[in-house]
N, C-alpha and C positions, 0 to 999 in steps of 0.2 A: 650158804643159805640164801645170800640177798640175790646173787649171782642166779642161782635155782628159780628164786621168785619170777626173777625178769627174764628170763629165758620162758618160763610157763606164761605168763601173759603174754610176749612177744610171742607168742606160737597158738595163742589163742586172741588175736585182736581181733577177729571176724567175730567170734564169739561176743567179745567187749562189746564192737560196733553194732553188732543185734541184740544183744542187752540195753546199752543206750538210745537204740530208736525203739526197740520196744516202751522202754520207759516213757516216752514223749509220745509217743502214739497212746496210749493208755492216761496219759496226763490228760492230753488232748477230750478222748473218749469220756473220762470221767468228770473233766467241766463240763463238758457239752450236756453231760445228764441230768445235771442239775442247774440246768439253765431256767427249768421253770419257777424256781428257789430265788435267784436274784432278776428276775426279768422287771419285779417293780421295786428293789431295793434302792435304797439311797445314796449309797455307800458307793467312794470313789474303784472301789474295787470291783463291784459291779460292772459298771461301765467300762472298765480295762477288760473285762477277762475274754468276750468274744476273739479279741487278739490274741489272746495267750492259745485257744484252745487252736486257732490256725498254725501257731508259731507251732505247738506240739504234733500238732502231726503232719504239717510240712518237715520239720526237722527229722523225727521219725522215720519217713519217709524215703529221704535225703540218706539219713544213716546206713538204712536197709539196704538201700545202692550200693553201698562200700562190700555191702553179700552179697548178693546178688546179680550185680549185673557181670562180675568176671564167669559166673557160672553159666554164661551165654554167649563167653569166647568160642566155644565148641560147636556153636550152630547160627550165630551170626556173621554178618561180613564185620568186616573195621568198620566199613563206614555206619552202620549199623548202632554197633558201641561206641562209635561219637557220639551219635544222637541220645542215644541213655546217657552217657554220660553226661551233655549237655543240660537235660531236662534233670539229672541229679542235683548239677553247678545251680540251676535256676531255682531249685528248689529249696536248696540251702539259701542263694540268698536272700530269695521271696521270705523265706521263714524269720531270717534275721532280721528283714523288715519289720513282719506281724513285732518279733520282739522289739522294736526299735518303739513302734506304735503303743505296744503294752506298756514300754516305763513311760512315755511321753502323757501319754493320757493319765494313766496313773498318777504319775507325777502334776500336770496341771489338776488333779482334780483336789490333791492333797495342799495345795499352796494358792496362794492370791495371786502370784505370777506366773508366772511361764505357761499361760494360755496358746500361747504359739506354739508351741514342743508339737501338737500332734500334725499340724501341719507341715512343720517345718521338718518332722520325720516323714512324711508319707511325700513328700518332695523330694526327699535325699533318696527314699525305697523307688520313686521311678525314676531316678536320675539314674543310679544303680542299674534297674531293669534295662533301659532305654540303652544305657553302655554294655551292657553284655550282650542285647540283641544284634547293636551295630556290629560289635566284634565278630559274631561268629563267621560273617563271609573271611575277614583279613587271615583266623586261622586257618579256616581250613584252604586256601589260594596257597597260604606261605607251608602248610605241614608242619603247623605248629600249637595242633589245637593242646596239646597236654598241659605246655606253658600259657598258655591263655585260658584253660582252664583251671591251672591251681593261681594265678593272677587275679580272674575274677571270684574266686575265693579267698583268696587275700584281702580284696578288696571289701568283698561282703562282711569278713570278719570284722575288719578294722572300721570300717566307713557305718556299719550298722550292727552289727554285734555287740563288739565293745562299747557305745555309747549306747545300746538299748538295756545290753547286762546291767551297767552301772545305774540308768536313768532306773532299771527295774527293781534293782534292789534300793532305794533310794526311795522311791514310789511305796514299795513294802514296808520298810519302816517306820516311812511314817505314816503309814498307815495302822503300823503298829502300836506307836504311839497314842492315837486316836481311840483305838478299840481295848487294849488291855483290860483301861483301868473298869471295863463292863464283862470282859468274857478274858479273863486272865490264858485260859487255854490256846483260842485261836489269836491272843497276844504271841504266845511261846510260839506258834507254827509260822506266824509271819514272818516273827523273827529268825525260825530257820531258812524260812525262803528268802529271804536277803541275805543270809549269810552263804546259801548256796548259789546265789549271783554272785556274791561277791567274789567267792572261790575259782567262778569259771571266768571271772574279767581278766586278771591277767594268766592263767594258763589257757583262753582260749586261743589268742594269737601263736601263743609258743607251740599248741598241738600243731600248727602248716608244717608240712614238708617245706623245707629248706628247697627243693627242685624236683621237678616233676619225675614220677617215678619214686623220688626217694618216701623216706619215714621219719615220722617226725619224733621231736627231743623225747624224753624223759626228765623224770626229778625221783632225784634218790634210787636211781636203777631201775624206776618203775615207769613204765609207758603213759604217759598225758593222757592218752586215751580213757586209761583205768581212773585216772582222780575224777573224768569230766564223768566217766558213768558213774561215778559215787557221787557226785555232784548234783548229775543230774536225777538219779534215786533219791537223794536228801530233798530236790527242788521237788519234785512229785508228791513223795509224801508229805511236805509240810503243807502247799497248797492243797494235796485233798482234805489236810485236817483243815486248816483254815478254812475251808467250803462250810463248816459247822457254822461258821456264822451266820450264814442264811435263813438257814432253820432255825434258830435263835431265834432272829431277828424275826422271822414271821409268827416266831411263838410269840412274840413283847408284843408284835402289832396286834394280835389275836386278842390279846389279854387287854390292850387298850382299847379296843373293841366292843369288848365285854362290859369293860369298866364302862366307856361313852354311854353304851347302852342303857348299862346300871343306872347309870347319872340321870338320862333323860328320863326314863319311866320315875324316878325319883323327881323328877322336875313337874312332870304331868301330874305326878299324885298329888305334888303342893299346890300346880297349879287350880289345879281341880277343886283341892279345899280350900285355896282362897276365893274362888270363885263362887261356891258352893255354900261355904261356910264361913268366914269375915267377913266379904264384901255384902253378903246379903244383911248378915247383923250390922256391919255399919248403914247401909242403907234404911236399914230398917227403923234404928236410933234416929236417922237423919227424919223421917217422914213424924217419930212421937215428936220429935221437936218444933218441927212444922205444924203440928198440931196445937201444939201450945202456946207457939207464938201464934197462930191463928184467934185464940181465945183467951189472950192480954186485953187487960181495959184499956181503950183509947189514949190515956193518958199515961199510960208505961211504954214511952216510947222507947226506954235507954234499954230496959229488958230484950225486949222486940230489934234492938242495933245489935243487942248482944249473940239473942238466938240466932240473927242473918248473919251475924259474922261466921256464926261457929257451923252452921249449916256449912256455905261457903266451905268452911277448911274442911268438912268431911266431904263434900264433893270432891273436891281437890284432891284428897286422900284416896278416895277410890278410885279418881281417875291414875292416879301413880298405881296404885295396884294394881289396877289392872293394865298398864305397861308393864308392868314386871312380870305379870302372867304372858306377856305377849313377849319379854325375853325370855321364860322361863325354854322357847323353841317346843312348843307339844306338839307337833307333826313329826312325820317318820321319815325322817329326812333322806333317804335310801329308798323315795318312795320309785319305782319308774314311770308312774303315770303321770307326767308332766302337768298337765291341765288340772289337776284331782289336786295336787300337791299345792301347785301357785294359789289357787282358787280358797283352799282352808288359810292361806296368811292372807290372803284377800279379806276374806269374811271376818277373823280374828281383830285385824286392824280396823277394817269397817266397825263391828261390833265396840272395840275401844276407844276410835277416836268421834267413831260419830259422822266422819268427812266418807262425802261421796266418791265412791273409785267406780270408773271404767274398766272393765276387762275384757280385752280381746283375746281370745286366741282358738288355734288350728284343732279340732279333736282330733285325738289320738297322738297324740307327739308324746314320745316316751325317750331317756337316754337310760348309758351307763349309769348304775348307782354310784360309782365317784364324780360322775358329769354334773348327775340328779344333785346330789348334794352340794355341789359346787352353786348351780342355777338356785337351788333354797336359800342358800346363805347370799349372795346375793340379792336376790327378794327382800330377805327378811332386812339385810342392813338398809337396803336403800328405804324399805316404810321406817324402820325405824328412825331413822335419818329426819323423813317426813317430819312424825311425829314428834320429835325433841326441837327440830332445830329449824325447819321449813315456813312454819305457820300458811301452811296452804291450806286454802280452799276446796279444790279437787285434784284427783289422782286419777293417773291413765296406767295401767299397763297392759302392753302387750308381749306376745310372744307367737311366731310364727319359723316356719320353717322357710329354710332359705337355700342355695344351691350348693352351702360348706356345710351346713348344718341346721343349727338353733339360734334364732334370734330375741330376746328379749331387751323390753324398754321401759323403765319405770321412770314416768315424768310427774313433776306436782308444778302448780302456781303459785308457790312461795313466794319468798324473797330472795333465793337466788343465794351463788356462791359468791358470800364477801372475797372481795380482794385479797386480801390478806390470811386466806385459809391456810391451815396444813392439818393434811390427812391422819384423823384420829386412829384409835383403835378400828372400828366398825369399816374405816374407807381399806385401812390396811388388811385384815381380813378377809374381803372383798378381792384386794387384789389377790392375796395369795393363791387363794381359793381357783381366782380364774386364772390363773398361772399354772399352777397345779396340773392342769386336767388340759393346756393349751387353748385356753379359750385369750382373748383380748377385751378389757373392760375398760370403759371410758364414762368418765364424769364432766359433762361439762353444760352451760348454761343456755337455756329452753331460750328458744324466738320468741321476744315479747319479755317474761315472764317464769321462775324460775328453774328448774335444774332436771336435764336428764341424765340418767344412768343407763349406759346400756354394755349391754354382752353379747359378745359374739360367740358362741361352743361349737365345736368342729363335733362331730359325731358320726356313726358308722352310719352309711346309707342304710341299713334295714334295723337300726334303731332310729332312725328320725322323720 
């Protein structure tokens, strides 16, 4: 029977080998499709998979050679099917590269070290390249291209295969680790995709022919061939299933979205009625009191110390209110009309602190709603900043377009950044914000007199 078995696969490896590049071609196809799934995702898996989708269908490809190019002994020269075969050998090992590159990436993205790996693999994939190119004149001079072809497959196996397999399963795990404990599902699928690396690490070397021309080992009477295309079926399906995460992920973002949203219209509606509704009653308490102590006998003076204290603390009190209405953030933060956007935290802060701002800027400058928000929040931190911690006088800001993009600068005449500062919540935010979106922000101290903030936003030429 087992005898049976490995006779019917050995008489069917063409078959194998177009099942296995089929599978990798279709791996390939099926990430590529859902590239617009992870294109702003977070996740170190993201940023690996462009590789993997080359590695599948370079490999694929590669495979499909092992069918098809003998079926062009009959109407090509030799020299001919060298050349196929050459561009086959190239393409397997280009592929082992993309795979070298996927666990490299993967792998630094999953860890605090080995930020090197994807370098140091895309050096080792043109060293690789650079050595099979020089070769092809010595085979074909000597008439020895077969062994110099199953060589430089030797080589691509060993020199990028096997450490891309293992870097990849490696990379998958713990990536698995990472995601489980949120999506127990595409936890299980990762996990089968590192166990189907892990499977092809060491039988991939063992499938080389031993010498050109020949056929390579088996295990248990059964052809290498046939584990690597089970292998390679397991690696397929577990990554399409893990692909779920993306849509996940874009549904959680959705829903934080929602919620953001929820928050700030709940933010607007308090702000509204403190504004509307407390502050005017405190204010209003504040003007009977002032009435009263208006119309104390001359000689009650302690009464009259008493009502100007407590006036004082209700001034005091509404001006804190109304900072808080001025974090409560009531603009639309996703507005794109740049100028329309800056201009209401403009007037807001004016309206609260009372201090005079300058404002320049370009009309019509509009960005990306992640840029837009980025540029708000910045805004917003630096008046707030102002207002707590500046004791300034006057406020400048501008904003103009420039030849990368968007420029903004929010200056005041404070007192300046003491010596001994470290960046709060408001400064850190700020950065992230303009991280985030690629922009560069700087904090540093005004000529004369205290402190500028400014941001640089890269943005598309026909949004800026």
């Amino acid at each position: 029977m087992v005898q049976t078995v490995e006779l019917f696969l050995r008489a069917n490896l063409v078959v194998i080998h177009f099942g296995y590049g089929l599978v990798f071609v279709l791996l390939g196809f099926a990430v590529a499709l859902v590239a617009r799934y992870f294109h702003n995702s977070r996740l170190a898996l993201a940023r690996s998979l462009p590789y993997l989708v080359a590695f599948g269908m370079l490999l694929g490809l590669a495979e499909w050679g092992v069918v098809f190019i003998p079926l062009q002994a009959a109407y090509l020269a030799p020299q001919s099917l060298s050349v196929l075969y050459g561009v086959q050998t190239a393409a397997l090992g280009v592929a082992h590269g993309f795979l070298f590159l996927f666990g490299a990436r993967l792998t630094a993205g999953n860890a605090a070290r080995g930020r090197w790996l994807p370098a140091a693999a895309a050096v080792i994939t043109a060293l690789w390249l650079s050595w099979f190119l020089a070769g092809i004149p010595n085979a074909a001079a000597r008439n020895s291209f077969e062994a110099w072809r199953l060589q430089s497959h030797t080589w691509a196996t060993y020199g990028l295969g096997l450490p891309g397999a293992g870097l990849s399963a490696y990379g998958l795990w713990a990536q698995r680790r990472e995601l489980a404990p949120y999506y127990p599902r595409v936890g299980r699928a990762l996990g089968g995709a590192a166990l189907a690396f892990m499977i092809s690490v060491p039988l991939g070397p063992l499938a080389l022919p031993v010498s050109p021309g020949g056929t390579a080992g088996s295990l248990a009477h059964i052809p290498l061939q046939a584990f690597l295309g089970a292998g390679g079926l397991i690696l397929a399906c577990c990554i399409v299933w893990a692909l779920e995460v993306f849509q996940l992920e874009n549904s959680r973002r959705l829903d934080d979205a929602e919620l953001r949203q929820a928050v700030l219209e709940e933010r607007y509606r308090i702000g509204k009625e403190l504004n509307d509704g407390v502050i005017q009653e405190v204010y209003g308490t504040g003007l009977l009191l002032e009435a009263v102590a208006a119309n104390l006998p001359p000689e009650d003076q302690q009464t009259e110390r008493l009502l100007r204290t407590a006036l004082g603390q209700m001034q005091d009190t509404v001006r804190r209110l109304r900072g808080y209405i001025l974090e409560l953030e009531p603009i639309k933060w996703d507005d794109p009309d740049l100028v329309t956007g800056v201009r209401r935290l403009v007037e807001e802060f004016r309206a609260n602190t009372l201090l005079p701002v300058q404002m320049a800027a370009e009309p019509g400058l509009t960005a990306e709603p992640d840029k837009a928000r980025a540029l708000y929040t910045v805004v917003h931190e630096a008046l707030a900043n102002i207002r707590q911690h500046a004791g300034a006088s006057a406020v400048e800001v501008r904003l103009q377009r420039t030849g990368e993009g968007l420029y903004l600068q929010v200056q005041d005449n404070g007192r300046g950044l003491p010596s001994d500062v470290t960046p709060g919540t408001g400064m850190d935010r700020m950065q992230r914000r303009a991280e985030a979106v690629g922009g560069v922000l700087r904090v540093e101290p005004a000529v004369g007199q205290g402190t500028v903030v400014s941001l640089k936003l890269p943005t598309t030429p026909e949004l800026s």
